[in-house]
C-alpha positions as CSV (number, residue, x, y, z in Angstrom):
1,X,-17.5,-17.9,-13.9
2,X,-15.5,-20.9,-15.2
3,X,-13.7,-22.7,-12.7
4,X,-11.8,-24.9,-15.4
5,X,-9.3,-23.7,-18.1
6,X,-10.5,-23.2,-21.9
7,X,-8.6,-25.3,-24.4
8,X,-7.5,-22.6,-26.0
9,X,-5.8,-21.0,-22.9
10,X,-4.2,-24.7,-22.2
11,X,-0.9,-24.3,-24.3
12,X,-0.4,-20.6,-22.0
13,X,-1.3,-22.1,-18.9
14,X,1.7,-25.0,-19.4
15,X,4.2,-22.2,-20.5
16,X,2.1,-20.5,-17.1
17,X,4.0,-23.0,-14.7
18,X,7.0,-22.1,-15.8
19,X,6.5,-18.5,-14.9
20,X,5.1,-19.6,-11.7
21,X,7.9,-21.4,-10.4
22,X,9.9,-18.6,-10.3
23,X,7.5,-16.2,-8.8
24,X,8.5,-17.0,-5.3
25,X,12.3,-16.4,-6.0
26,X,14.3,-13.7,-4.5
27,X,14.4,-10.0,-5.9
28,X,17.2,-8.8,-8.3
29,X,18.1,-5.1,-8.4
30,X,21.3,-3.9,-9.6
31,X,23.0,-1.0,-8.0
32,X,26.5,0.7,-7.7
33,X,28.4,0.4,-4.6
34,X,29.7,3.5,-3.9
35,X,32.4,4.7,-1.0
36,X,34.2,8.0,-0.3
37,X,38.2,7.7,-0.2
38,X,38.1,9.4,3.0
39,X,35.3,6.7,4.4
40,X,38.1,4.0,3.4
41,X,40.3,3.7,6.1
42,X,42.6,0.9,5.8
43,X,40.1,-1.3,4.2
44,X,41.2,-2.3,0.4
45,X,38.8,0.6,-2.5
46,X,37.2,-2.7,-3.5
47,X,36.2,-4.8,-0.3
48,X,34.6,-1.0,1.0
49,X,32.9,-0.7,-2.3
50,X,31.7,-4.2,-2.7
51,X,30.3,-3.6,1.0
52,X,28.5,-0.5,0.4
53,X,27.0,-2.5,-2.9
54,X,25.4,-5.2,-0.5
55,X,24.0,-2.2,1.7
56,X,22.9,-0.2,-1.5
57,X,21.1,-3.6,-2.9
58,X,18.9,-4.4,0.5
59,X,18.1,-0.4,0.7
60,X,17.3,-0.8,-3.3
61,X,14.9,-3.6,-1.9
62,X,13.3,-2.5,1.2
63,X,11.9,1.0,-0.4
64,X,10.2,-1.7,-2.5
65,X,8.7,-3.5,-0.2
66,X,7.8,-0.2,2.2
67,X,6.8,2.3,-0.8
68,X,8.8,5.1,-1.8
69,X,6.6,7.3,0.8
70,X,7.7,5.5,3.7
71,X,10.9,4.7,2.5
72,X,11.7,8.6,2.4
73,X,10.2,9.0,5.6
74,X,12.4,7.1,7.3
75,X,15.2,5.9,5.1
76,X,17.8,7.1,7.7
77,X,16.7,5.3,10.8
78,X,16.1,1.7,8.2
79,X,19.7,2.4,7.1
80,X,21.4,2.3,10.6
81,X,19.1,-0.8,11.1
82,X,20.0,-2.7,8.0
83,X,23.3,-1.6,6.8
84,X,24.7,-3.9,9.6
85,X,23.0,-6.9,8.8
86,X,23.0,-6.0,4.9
87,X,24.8,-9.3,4.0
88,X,22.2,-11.8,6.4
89,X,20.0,-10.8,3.0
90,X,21.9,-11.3,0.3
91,X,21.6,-14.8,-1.5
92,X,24.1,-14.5,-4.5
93,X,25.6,-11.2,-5.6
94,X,27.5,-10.8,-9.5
95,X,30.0,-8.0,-10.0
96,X,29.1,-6.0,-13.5
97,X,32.3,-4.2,-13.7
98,X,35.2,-2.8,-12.9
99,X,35.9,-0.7,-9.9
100,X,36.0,3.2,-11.0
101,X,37.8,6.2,-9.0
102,X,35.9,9.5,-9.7
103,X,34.8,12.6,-8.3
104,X,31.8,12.6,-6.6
105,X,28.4,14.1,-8.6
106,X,27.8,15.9,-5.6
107,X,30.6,17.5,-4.4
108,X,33.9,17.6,-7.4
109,X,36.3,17.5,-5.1
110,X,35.3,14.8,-3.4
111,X,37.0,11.1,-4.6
112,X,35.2,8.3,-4.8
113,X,35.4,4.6,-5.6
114,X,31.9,2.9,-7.4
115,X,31.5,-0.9,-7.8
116,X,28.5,-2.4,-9.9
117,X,26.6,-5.6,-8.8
118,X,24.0,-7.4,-9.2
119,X,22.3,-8.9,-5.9
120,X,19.5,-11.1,-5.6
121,X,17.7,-10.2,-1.9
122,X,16.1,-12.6,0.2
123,X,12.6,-10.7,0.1
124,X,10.7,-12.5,2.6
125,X,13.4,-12.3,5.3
126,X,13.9,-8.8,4.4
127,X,10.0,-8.3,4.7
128,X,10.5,-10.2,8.3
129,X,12.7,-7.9,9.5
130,X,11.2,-5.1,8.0
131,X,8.3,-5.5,10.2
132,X,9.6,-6.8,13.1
133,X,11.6,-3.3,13.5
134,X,8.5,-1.7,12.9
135,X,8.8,-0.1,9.6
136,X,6.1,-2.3,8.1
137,X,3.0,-3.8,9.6
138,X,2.1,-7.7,9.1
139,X,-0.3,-7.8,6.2
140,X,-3.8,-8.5,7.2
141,X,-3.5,-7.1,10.8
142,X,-5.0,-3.9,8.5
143,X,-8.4,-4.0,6.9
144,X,-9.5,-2.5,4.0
145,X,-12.0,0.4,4.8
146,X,-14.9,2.1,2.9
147,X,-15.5,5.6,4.4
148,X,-18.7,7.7,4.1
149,X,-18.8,10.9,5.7
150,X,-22.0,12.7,6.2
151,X,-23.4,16.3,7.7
152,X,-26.3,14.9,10.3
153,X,-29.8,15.5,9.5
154,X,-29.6,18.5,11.6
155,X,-27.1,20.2,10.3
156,X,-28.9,22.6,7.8
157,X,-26.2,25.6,7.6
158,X,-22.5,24.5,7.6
159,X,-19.2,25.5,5.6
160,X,-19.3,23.8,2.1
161,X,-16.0,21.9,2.4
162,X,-16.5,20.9,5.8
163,X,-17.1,17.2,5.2
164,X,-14.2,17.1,2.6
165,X,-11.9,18.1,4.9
166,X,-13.3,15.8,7.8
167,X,-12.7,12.9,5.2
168,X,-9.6,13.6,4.2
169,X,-7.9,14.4,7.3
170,X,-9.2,10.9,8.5
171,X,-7.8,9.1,5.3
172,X,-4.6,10.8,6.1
173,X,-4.3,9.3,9.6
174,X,-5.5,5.8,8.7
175,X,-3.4,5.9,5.6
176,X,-0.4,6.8,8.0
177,X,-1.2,3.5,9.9
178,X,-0.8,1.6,6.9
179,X,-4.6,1.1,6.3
180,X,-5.6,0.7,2.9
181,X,-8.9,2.9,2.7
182,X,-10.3,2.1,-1.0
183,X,-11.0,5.0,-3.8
184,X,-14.9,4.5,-4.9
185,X,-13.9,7.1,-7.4
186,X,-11.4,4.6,-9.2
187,X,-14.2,2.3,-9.2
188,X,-17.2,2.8,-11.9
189,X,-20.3,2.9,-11.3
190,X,-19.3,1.7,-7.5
191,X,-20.8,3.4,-5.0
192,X,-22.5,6.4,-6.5
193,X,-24.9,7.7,-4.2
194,X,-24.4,5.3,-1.5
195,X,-27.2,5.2,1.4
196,X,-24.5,3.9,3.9
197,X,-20.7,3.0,4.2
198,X,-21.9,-0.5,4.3
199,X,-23.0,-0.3,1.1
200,X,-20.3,1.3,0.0
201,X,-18.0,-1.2,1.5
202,X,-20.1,-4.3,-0.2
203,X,-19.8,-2.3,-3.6
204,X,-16.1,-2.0,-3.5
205,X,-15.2,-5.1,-1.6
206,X,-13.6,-3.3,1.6
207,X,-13.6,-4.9,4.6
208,X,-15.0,-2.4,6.9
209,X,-17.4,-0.1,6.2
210,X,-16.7,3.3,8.3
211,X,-19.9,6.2,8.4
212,X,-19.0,9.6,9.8
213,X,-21.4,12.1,11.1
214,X,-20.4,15.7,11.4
215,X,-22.7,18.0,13.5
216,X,-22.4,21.4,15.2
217,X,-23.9,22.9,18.6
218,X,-23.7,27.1,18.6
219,X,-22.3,28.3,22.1
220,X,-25.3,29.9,23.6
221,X,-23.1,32.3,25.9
222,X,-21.6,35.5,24.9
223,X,-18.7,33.8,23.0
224,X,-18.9,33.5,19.8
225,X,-18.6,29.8,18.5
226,X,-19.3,26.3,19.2
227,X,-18.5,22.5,19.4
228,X,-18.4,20.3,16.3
229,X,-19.0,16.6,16.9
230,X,-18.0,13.9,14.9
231,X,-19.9,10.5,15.8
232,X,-18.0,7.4,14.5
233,X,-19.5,3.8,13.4
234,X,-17.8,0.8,11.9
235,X,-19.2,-2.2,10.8
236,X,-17.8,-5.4,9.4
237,X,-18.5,-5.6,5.7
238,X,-19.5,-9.2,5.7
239,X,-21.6,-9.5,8.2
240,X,-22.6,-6.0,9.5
241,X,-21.2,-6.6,13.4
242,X,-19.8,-3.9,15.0
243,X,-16.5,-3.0,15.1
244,X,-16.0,0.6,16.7
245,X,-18.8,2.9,18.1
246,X,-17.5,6.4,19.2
247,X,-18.1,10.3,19.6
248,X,-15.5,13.2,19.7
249,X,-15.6,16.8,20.2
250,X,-13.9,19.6,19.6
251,X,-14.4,23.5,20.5
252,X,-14.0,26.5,18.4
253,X,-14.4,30.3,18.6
254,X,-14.6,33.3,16.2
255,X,-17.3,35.8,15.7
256,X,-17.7,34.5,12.1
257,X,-19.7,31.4,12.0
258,X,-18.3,29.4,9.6
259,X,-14.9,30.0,11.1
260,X,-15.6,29.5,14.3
261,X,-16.7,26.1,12.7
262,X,-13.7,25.1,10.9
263,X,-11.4,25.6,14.0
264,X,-13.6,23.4,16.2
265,X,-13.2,20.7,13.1
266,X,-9.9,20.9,13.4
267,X,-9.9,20.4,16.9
268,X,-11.6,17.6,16.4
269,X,-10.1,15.6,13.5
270,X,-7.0,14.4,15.2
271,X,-8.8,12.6,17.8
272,X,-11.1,10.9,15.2
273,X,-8.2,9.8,12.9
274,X,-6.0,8.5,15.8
275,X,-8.6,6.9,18.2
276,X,-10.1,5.1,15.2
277,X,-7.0,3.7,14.2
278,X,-6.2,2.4,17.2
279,X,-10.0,1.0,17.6
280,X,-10.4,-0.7,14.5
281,X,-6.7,-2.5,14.5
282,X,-7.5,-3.7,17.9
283,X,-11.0,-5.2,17.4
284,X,-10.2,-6.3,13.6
285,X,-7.2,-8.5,15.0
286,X,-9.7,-9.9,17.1
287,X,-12.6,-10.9,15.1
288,X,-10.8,-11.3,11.4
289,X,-10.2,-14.7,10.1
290,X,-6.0,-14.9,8.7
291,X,-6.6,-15.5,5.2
292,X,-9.5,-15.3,2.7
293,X,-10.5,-16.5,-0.8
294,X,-10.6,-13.8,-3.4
295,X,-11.3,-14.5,-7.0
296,X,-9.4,-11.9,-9.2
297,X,-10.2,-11.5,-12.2
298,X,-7.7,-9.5,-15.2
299,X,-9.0,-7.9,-18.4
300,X,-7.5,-6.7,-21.6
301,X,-4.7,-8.7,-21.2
302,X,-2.4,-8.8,-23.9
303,X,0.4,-11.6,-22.6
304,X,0.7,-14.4,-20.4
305,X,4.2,-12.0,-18.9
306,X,1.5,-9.9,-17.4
307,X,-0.5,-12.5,-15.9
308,X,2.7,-13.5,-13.8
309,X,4.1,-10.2,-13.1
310,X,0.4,-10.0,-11.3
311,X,1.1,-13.5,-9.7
312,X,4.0,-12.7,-9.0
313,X,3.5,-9.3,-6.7
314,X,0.7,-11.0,-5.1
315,X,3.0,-13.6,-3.4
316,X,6.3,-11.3,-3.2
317,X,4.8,-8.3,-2.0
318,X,1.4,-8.9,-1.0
319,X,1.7,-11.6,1.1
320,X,-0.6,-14.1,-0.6
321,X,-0.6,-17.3,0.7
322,X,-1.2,-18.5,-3.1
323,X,-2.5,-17.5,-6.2
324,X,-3.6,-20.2,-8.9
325,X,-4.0,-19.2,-12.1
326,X,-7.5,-20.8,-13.1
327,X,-8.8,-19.5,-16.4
328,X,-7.2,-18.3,-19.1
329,X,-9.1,-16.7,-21.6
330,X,-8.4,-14.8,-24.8
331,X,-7.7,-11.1,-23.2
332,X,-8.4,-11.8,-19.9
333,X,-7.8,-14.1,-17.0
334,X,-8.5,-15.4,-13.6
335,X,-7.0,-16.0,-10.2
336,X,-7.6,-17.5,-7.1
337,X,-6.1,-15.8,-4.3
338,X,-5.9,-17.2,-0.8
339,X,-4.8,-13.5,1.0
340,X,-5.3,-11.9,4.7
341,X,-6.3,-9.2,2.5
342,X,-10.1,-8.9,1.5
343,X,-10.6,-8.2,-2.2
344,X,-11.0,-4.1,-1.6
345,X,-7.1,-4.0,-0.2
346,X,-6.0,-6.3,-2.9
347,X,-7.8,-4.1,-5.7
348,X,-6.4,-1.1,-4.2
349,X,-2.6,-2.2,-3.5
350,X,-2.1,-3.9,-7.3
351,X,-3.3,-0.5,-8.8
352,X,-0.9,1.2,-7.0
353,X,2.1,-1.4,-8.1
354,X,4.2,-0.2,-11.0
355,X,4.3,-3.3,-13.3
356,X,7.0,-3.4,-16.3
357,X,4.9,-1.9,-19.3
358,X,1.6,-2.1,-17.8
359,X,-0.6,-0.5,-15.3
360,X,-3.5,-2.0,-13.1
361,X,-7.4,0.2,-13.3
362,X,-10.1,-1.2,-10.8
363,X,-13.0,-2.1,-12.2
364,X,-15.4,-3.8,-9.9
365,X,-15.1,-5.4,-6.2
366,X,-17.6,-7.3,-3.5
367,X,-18.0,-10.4,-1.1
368,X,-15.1,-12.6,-2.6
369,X,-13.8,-11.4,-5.5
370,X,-12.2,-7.7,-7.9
371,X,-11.5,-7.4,-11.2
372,X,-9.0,-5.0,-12.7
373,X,-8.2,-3.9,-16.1
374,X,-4.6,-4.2,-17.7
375,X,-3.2,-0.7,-19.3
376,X,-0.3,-0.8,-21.6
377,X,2.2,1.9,-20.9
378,X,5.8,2.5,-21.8
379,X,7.9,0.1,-19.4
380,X,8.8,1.5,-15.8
381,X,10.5,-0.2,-13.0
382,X,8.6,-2.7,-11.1
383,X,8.3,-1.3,-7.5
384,X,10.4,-4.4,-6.2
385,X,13.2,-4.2,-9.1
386,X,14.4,-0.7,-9.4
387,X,16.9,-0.2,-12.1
388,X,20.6,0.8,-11.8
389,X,20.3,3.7,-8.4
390,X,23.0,5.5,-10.1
């Protein structure tokens, strides 16, 4: 591909700067401060109000940053964190109106006072803190993870959704630990039959490729049952060097076979999921290298505006180091990203980022560069600049 700019993309790429300079500023979000009359105390309706609007504005930003999963999960406990430190955040803030007494949505007989503002958040010092509390893990300290899970050879008779449930149990432990393990299925034509998680891991651009082997020994006694074993190996996408090598086992009983089965699988899955994760975070910290080159490619395009909303959540969100712009094209374009994510995670996260008007489809992925495709849709919030949280 084209490492220079066409001349007809020049005149974009100019008005391009522009747009870049202002993808590393601070997030706006726009909120309503909002305080009980009974929470007031002997503070003045407006000072408490403009107060809670500071807190309201960082929360507004950290369930950005986090997701609106984990943001639910532990919204609470991040509130007693920040609410204290709310202003430490908060660059420039803009009342938008006038403060209103009213009854409370919730409960009518409850007063309350509402102020509106406008706050712009201090994103990577929020992020900072974010992490450092532990409600958000340093980006790259997670690989991306292609995961293949298999019955063994010997394993003629076993329940039909068996390896499903092996696989998705695992996802659900990794994704818990803020690993990013990539969807072949949002992928075509990656990864169709694949012989080997490497493969599917070079075919998608994950990091780490992760192969499962499910296999079951009867109990030969006079109990009814057996012990399902799950044997574990991940490799390093780039290179194929080993990066975990384990075997777990689990029992289960129950005079129906299939049954007896199931139970010993679920026995077994929370050791898989949880030792794995552990494993691979340890060794990948290890071995990875902090940042890599990953050549991004957008298509259908339809405005330079979407080109930097996708610059833009790559260095405010997804912890690029930087992302040049380096072709543009008519209905397409092309990035270079310097990221401690590999192109799998990348591909993965920006599908999952709500843009203004637009959605992100993966398309293709391997050694050093993804492409994804640009969707029109009608405008939504962008995951870092919720609208009014009224």
């Amino acid at each position: 591909m084209s490492r220079g700019v066409t001349r007809a993309g020049c005149a974009l790429l100019c008005l391009g700067l522009a747009f870049a300079a202002r993808a590393a500023e601070p997030v706006s979000v726009s909120v309503q401060g909002v305080v009980s009359a009974a929470e007031l105390g002997e503070a003045a309706p407006r000072d408490a109000a403009y107060r809670a609007g500071l807190v309201a504005a960082v929360m507004e930003a950290a369930r950005g940053i986090v997701g609106p999963e984990k943001y639910a999960a532990d919204q609470e406990r991040m509130r007693a964190t920040l609410a204290p430190i709310a202003s430490h955040f908060v660059l420039t803030y803009r009342i938008d109106g006038a403060l209103e007494k009213r009854h409370s949505a919730l409960d009518s007989a409850v007063e309350e006072y509402s102020l509106p503002m406008t706050a712009r958040i201090d994103a990577t010092q929020l992020r900072t803190e974010l992490v450092n509390e532990g409600f958000l893990h340093e980006l790259g300290d997670r690989p991306s993870i292609a995961l293949l899970v298999r019955p063994a050879s010997s394993l003629t008779s076993y329940p039909a959704g068996a390896p499903t449930h092996l696989e998705q149990s695992v996802r659900k432990s990794l994704g818990d630990r803020q690993f990013v393990v990539v969807e072949p299925a949002l992928r075509p034509g990656a990864g169709a039959d694949p012989v080997s998680a490497l493969e599917l891991a070079r075919g998608t651009g994950a990091d780490v490729a992760l192969d499962l082997e499910l296999s079951w020994r009867p109990s030969t006694g006079d109990t009814p049952g057996g012990v399902a074993e799950v044997r574990a190996r991940a490799r390093r996408s780039d290179d194929g060097s080993e990066l975990a090598v384990a075997r777990f086992e689990g029992a289960g009983y129950d005079a129906n076979g299939e049954t007896a089965f199931m139970h010993a699988l679920e026995a077994v899955e929370p050791q898989v999921g949880e030792n794995l994760a552990l494993q691979l975070q340890r060794n990948w910290e290890a071995v990875a290298s902090t940042s890599k080159g990953v050549e991004l490619g957008l298509d259908a395009v339809s405005s330079l505006q979407q080109v930097m909303s996708v610059r833009q959540v790559l260095l405010q969100q997804l912890g690029a180091k930087s992302a040049e712009v380096r072709e543009l094209r008519p209905h397409g374009a092309t990035l270079q990203v310097i990221s401690p994510l590999g192109p799998g995670a990348l591909q993965e996260k920006l599908a999952s980022v709500r843009f203004e008007g637009f959605a992100l489809s993966p398309e293709d992925a391997g050694a050093g560069r993804a492409r994804l495709r640009v969707e029109v849709h009608p405008a939504s919030p962008e995951t870092l600049a919720p609208g009014n949280s009224r």
